[in-house]
C-alpha positions in Angstrom: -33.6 65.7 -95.8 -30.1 64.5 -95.2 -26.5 65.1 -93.2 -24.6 68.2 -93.1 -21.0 68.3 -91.8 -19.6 66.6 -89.8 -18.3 64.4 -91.3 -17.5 65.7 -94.3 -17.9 63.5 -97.2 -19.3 63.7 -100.7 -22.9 63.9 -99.4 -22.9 66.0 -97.1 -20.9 68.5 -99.0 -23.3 68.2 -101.5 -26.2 68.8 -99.3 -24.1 71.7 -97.2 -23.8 73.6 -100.6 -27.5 72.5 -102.2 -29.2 74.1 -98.5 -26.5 77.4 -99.3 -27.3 77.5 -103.1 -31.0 77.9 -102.9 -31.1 80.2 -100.5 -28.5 82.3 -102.8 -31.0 81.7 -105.7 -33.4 83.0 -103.7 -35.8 79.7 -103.6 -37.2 79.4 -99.7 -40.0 77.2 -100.6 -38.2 74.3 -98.7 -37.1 73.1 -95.2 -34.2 71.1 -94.2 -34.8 68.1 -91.9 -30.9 66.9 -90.5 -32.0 63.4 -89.7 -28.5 62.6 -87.9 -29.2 60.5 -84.6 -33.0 60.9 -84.8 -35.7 57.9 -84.5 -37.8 56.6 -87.1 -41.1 58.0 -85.7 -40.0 61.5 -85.4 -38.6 61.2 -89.3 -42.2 60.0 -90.2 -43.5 62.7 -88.4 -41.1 65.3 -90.1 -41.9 63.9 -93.5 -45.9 63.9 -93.0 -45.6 67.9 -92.6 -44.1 67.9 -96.5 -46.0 67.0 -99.5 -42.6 66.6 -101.3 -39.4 64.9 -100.1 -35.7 65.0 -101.1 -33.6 62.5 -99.5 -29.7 62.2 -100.1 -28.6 59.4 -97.7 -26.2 55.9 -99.3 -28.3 53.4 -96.7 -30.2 51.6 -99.6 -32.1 50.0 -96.5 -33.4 53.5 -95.0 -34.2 54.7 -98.7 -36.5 51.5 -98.8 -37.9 52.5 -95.6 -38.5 56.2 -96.6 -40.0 54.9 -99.9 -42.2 52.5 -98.6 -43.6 55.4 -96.2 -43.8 58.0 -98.9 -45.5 55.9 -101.1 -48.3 55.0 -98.8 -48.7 58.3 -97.2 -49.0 59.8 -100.8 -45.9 61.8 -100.8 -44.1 62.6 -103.8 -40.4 61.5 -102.8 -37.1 62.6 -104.7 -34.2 60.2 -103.8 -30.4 61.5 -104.9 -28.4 58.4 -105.3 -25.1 58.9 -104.2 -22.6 56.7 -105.6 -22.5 54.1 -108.4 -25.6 52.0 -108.9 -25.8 48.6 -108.1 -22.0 48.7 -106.4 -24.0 46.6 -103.3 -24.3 42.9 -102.3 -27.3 41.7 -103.6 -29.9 42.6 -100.4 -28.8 46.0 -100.6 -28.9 46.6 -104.1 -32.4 45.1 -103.8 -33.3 47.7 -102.0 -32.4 50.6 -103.9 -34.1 48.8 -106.6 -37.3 48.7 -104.6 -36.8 52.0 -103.3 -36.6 53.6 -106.9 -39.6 51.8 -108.0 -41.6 53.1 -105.6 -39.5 57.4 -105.9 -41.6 59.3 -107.5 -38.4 60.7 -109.0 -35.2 59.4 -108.3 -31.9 61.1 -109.3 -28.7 59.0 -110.6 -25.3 61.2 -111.1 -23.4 59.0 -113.9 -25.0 57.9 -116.8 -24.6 54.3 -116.1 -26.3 54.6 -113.2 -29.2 55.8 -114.9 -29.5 53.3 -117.9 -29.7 50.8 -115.1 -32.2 53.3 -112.8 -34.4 54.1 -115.7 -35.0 50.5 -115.7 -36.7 50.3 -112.5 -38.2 53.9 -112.8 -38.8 55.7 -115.9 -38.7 59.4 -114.4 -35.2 58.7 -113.8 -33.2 61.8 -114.2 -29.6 62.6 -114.1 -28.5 65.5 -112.1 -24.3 66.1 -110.9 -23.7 66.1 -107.5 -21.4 69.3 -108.1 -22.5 72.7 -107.1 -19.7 75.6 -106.8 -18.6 75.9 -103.2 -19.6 79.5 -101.5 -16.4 80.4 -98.9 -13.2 78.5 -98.4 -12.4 78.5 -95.1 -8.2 78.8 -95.1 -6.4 76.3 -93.7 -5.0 76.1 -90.2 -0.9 77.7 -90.1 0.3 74.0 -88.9 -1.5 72.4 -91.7 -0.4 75.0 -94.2 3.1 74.8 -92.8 3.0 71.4 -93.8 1.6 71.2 -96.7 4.5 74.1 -97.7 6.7 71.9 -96.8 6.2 69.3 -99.1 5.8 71.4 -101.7 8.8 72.6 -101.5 11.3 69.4 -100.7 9.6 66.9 -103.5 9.4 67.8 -107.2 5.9 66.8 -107.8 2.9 66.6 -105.3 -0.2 64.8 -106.0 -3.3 64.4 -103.4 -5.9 62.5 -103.5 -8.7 62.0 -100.5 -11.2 59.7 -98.9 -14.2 60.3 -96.7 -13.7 57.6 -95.4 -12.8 53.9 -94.7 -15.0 51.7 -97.0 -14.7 48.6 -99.1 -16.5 47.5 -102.3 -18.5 44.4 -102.2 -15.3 42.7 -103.6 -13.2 43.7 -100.3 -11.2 46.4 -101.7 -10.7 49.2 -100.4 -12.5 51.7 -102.2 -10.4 54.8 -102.3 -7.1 52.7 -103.1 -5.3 54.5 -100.6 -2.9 51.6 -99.8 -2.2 51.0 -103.6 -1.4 54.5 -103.7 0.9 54.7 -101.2 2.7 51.5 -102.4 3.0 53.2 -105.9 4.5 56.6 -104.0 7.2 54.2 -101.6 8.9 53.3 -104.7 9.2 57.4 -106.3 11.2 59.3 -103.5 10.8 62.5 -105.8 7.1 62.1 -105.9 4.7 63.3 -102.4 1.0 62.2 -102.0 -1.1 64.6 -99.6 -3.9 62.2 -98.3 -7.0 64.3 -97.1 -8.5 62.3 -94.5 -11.4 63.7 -92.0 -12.5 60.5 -90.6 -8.8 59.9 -89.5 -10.3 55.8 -90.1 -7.9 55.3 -93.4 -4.6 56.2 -91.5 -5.3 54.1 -88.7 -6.3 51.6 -91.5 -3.3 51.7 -93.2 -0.8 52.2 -90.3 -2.5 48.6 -89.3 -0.7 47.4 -92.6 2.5 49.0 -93.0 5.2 49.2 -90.5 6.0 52.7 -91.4 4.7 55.4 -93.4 7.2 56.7 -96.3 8.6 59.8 -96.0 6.5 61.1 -98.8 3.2 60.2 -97.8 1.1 63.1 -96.1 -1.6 62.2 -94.1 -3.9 65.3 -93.2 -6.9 64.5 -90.5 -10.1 66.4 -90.0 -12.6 68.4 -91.6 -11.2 71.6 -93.9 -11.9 72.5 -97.2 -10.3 70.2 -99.8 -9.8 72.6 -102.5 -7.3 74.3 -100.0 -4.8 71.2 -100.8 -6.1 71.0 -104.7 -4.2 74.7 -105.1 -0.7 73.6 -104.1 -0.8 70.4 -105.9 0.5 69.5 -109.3 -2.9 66.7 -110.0 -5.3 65.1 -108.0 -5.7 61.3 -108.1 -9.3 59.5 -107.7 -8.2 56.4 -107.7 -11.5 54.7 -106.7 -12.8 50.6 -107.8 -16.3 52.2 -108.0 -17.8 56.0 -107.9 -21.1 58.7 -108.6 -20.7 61.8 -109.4 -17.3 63.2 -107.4 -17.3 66.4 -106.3 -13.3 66.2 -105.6 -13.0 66.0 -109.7 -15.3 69.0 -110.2 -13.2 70.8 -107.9 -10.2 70.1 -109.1 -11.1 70.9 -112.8 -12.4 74.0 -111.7 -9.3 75.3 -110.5 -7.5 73.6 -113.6 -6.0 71.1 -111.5 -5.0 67.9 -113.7 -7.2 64.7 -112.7 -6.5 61.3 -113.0 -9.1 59.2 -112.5 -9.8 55.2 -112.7 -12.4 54.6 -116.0 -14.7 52.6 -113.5 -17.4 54.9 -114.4 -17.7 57.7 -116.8 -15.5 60.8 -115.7 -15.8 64.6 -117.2 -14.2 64.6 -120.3 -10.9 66.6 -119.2 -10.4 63.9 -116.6 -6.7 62.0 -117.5 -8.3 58.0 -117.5 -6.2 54.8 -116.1 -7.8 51.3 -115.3 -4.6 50.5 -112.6 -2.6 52.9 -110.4 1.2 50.6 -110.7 0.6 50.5 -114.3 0.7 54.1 -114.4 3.0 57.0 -114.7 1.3 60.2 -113.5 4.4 62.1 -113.9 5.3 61.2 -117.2 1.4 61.8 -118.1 1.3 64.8 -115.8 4.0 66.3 -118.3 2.4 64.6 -121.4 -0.7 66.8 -120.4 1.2 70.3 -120.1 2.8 69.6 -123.4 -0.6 69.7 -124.5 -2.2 72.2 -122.6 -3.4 75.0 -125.0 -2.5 78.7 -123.9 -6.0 79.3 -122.2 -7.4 76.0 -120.8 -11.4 76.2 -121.1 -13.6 76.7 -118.0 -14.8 73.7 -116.9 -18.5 74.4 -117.1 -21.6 72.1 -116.0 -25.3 72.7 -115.9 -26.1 74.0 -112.4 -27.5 71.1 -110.4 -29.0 73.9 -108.1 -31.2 75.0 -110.6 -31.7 71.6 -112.2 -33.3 70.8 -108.9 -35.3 74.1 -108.3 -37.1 72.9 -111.4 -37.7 69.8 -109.9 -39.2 70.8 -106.8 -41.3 73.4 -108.6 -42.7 70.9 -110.9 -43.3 68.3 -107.9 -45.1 71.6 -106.2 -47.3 72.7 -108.7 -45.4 76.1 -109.5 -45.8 77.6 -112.9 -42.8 78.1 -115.5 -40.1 76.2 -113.2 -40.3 72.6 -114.8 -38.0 73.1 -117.9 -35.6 70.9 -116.4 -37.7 67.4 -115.1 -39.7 67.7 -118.4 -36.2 67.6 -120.2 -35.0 65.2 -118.4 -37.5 62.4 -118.0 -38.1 62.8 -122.1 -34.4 61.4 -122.7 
């Protein structure tokens, strides 16, 4: 139970891909309820048809409200916690507090999150929010034209993206899109391609610049990011607080350098930086090539697909398919 695109965001990618991935692995034991502008009594409704539930949604308030349902109707309920745990105020990280307490098995994606989970639920389990896309669907011509473009006029491109327009609970923006484009106004040699589907960060930061540089890309809509992550010397996740990012899977999947802010813990190929102006990328860009060995390893991580499979099978009764949650919930 979740959102599919649109809009595209970590989340819904992840459930777009999960829906695609089982069906691949050939697990049909499961329906997919797109709860996207629908009431609370038909979700109830939806839910009592189910004896087990998986819900990926980052409203800490719904999660309490699915919880508290689940728990009195007897369903066994599996919440994916997107993001960083405990990034909240303090109601809503109440809530997701509750709300694990009363999962029967909820799912963090960074290990801090779940030192912190496993607190308020022991059958905490960590599971990435990655799973290996299926197509890519190529890029328009006028967005490829562009992208060309810039690839060709500036000596380095980086790209980064955001989902959207959100702020911590300290007010910052959490994708550090402005502090990025500061960083690029002062390195006329150096582009940024910002992916943005909402279109809500441009018309955030045109609100707060009088003009955009020249080499600041923004691109608006829904397309697949991995598209940009191919003409690009690194991608930048420049973000104050994070889960389990997809973006960096991609990108070290297609042996894209990453940069990444150490707010959480990062794969361990990821290129670590606390501030984007105290930073180089270029000079660590190059640092990184020097040290590149002649066949750079496959990034590799434990299928969350079938992670999950043995999850729900466990949760369902099924025989020989709960390797996985006993694993887990023993650490």
């Amino acid at each position: 139970m979740g959102k599919i695109p649109p809009p595209v965001g970590g989340v819904t990618i992840h459930v777009s891909r999960l829906i695609e991935d089982l069906k691949r692995k050939g697990f049909n034991k499961f329906s997919f309820y797109d709860f996207a502008n629908r009431s609370l009594p038909a979700i109830f409704r939806q839910i009592s048809l189910f004896p087990v539930i998986h819900l990926h949604t980052s409203n800490t308030y719904f999660q309490l409200i699915i919880s508290i349902f689940c728990f009195l109707t007897n369903k066994k309920l599996i919440i994916t916690y997107h993001g960083n745990w405990g990034r909240f105020g303090y109601l809503r990280n109440l809530a997701g507090s509750v709300s694990a307490m009363l999962t029967y098995i909820p799912v963090a994606q960074n290990p801090e999150s779940m030192v912190k989970m496993k607190v308020r639920n022991q059958r905490t389990i960590l599971i990435s929010s990655f799973i290996h896309p299926g197509y890519v669907t190529p890029l328009s011509d006028t967005i490829l034209e562009k992208l060309h473009y810039y690839r060709k006029t500036f000596t380095y491109l980086f790209c980064t993206n955001a989902s959207n327009l959100f702020f911590d609970k300290n007010g910052n923006e959490i994708y550090g899109i402005l502090e990025l484009i500061t960083y690029f106004s002062n390195r006329p040699n150096e582009a940024l391609v910002i992916c943005d589907p909402s279109g809500k960060v441009e018309e955030y930061i045109n609100n707060q610049l009088s003009c955009l540089p020249q080499n600041i890309l923004f691109i608006i809509g829904a397309y697949d990011f991995s598209n940009t992550l191919i003409v690009s010397d690194g991608f930048i996740r420049n973000t104050t607080t994070d889960g389990d990012s997809v973006s960096i899977h991609e990108a070290l999947l297609l042996k894209i350098p990453v940069f990444a802010t150490d707010c959480v813990t990062r794969p361990v190929p990821c290129i670590l930086y606390k501030k984007a102006p105290d930073t180089d990328f270029v000079k660590e860009l190059e640092k990184w090539k020097e040290n590149l060995p002649l066949s750079l390893p496959e990034h590799k991580s434990e299928s969350a697909t079938d992670m999950l499979i043995g999850v729900y099978s466990q949760c369902l009764g099924l025989k020989d398919k709960n390797v996985h949650l006993q694993k887990k919930t023993k650490a």
